[in-house]
N, C-alpha and C positions, 0 to 999 in steps of 0.2 A: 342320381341324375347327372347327366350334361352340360351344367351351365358353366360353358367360357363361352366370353367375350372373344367374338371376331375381329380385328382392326384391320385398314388395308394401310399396308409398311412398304408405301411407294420406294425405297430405295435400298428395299430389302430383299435378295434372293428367294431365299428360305425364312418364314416365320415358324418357328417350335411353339406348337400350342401346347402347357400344362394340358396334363391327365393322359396318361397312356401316351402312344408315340405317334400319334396323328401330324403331320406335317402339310401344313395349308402350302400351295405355290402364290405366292406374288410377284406381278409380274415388275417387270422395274422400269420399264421404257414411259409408261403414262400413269401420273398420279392425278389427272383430271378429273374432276367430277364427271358422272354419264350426265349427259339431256338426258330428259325424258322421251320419251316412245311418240310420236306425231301420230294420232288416231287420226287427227281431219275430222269427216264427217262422220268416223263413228261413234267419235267420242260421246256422242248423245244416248248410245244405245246400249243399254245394262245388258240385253242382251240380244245375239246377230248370229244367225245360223244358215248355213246354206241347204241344209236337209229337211229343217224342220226342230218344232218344239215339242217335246211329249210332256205331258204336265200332269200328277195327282192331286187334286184338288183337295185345300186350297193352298197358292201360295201367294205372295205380294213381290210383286216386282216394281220396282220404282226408280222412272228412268224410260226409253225407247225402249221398243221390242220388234225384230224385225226377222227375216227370210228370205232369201232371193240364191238361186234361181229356181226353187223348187215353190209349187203352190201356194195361197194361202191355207190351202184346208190343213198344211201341217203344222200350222200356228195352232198346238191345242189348248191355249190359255183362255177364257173366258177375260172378258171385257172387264171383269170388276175385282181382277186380279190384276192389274194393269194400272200404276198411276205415271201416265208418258202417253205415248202415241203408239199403238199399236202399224207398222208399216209390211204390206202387203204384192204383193206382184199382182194380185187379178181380187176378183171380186166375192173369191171361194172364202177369205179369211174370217174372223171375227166379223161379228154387225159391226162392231165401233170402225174393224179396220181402216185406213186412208189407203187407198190405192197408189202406189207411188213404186210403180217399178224402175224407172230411173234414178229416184232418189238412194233405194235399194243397190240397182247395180253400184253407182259409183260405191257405194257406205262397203258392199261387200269387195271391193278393190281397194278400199281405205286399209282394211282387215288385214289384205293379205298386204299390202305394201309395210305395213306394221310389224306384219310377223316377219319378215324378209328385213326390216330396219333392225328389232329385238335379237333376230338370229343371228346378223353382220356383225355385229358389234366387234370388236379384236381387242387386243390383249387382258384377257379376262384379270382380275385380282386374284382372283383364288380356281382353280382347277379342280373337278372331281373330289372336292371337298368332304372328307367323312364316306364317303364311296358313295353317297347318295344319300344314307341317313342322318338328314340333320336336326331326328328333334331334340329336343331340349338347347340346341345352341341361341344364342342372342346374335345376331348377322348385322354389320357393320353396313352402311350404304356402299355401294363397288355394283361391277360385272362379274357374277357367279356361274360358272359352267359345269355342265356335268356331263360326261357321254354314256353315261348311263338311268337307270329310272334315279327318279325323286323319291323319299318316304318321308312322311313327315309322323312319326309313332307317339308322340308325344308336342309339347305344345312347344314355338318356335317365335321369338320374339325379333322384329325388325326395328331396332335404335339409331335415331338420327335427326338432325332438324326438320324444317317444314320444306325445306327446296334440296333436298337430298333424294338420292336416285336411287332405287336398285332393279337390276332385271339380272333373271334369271335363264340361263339357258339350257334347257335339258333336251337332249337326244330321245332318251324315253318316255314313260309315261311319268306321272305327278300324282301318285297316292297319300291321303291324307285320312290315317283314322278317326274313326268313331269318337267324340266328344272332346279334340283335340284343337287347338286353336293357335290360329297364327294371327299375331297382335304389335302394336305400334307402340314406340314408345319415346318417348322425347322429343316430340312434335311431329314423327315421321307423318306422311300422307298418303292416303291410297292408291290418289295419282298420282302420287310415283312409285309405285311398284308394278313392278310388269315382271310376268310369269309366263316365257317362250315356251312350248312344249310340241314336242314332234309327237308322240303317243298319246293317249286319253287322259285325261283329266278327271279323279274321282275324288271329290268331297264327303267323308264319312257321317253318318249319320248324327247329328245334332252337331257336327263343328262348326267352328267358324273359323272362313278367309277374308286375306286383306289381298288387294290389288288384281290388276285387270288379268284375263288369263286370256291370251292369244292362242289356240292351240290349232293345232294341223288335222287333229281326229276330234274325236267327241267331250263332251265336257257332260260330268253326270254327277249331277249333288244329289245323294241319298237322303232318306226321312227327318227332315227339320234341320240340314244344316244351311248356315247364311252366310252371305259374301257383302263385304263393303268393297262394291268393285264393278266389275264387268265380264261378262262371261262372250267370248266372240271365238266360235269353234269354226273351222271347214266343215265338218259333217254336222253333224247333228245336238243338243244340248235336251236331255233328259231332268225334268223337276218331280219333288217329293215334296212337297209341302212346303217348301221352301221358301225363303227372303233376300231376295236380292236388292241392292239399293246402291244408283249410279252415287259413286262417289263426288265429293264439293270437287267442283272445278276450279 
């Protein structure tokens, strides 16, 4: 297994991580903590799709659920997999839906203003870190970049206090196997981890993630796995039976 501790060594070039000859970049100009990600008004919503929701019954989502500019009838969640507000463009959605397409548009320009904040960020701490595969490492709070996909093959632990930040920014897509888990550790909080991704977003079957995932394409958690977080894709967010639940604000 993989376990080294990540540090960010604001005043260090080059950090030489033990095991093999992996070399992390840090950057040396800013040793500041990140802010957090400013969702605005979408902070309410576990999960925000502009395509649509496809859903195998049953899952629990807990937290807003919402769609805009496309239909409500692509909202395929049922009402009592829902504990939040189901939010709708027109009258096709859920019975419980609230019709609120203006509430909607703004929440879907919160989205992207977020993902456009999460991708801006500059001078990363660590670059291309492990070439994309990082399970088994333990991740220090910093700004993580990759220009390439994400894998997570094994389980990925995020250490830090409770007002510590980490976003990540990946070019590619964000893969995470089957029964593998990404987990908090020394007070870290879900709200603050944010997960930028240009490509799709897939959750393996029965894993579990932490923090909010902004992504550009689609976001799709296989059979039984759960997020303490926020799923807010551009296209579309596919469920399997799944458990989402908006993290403590």
């Amino acid at each position: 297994m993989r376990l080294r501790t990540l540090s960010i060594i604001p005043f260090a070039v080059i950090a030489m991580v033990a095991a093999g000859t992996t070399v992390v970049s840090a950057n040396t100009v800013t040793a500041a903590a990140q802010a957090p990600v400013n969702l605005r008004s979408a902070g309410t919503f576990a999960i925000l799709s502009q395509s649509g929701v496809t859903d195998v019954y049953a899952s629990a989502i807990k937290g807003d659920v919402g769609a805009s500019p496309i239909t409500g009838a692509a909202i395929g969640l049922a009402c009592s997999e829902v504990t939040g507000t189901i939010f709708a463009v027109d009258a096709a959605g859920p019975p419980c839906a609230v019709t609120a397409p203006t509430i909607l548009t703004t929440a879907v320009g919160d989205v992207g203003a977020a993902y456009l904040d999460a991708e801006g960020r500059t001078f990363p701490n660590f670059v291309d870190l492990d070439a994309g595969e990082i399970g088994g490492l333990t991740l220090a709070p910093g700004l993580y970049k990759w220009n390439t996909d994400v894998n997570i093959s094994t389980d990925v632990t995020l250490s830090g206090g409770p007002t510590d930040v980490w976003i990540f920014q990946i070019a590619g897509t964000l893969d995470q196997a089957a029964a593998k888990n990404v987990t908090l550790a020394g007070g870290a909080q879900a709200k603050n981890v944010f997960w930028q991704s240009a490509g799709a977003v897939t959750l393996g079957t029965t894993a579990h993630f932490e923090g909010t995932i902004l992504s550009k394409t689609m976001i799709a958690m296989k059979t039984g796995a759960s997020t303490n977080g926020r799923l807010l894709a551009q296209t579309a967010v596919t469920l399997q039976m799944n458990t989402v639940t908006l993290p403590a604000l």
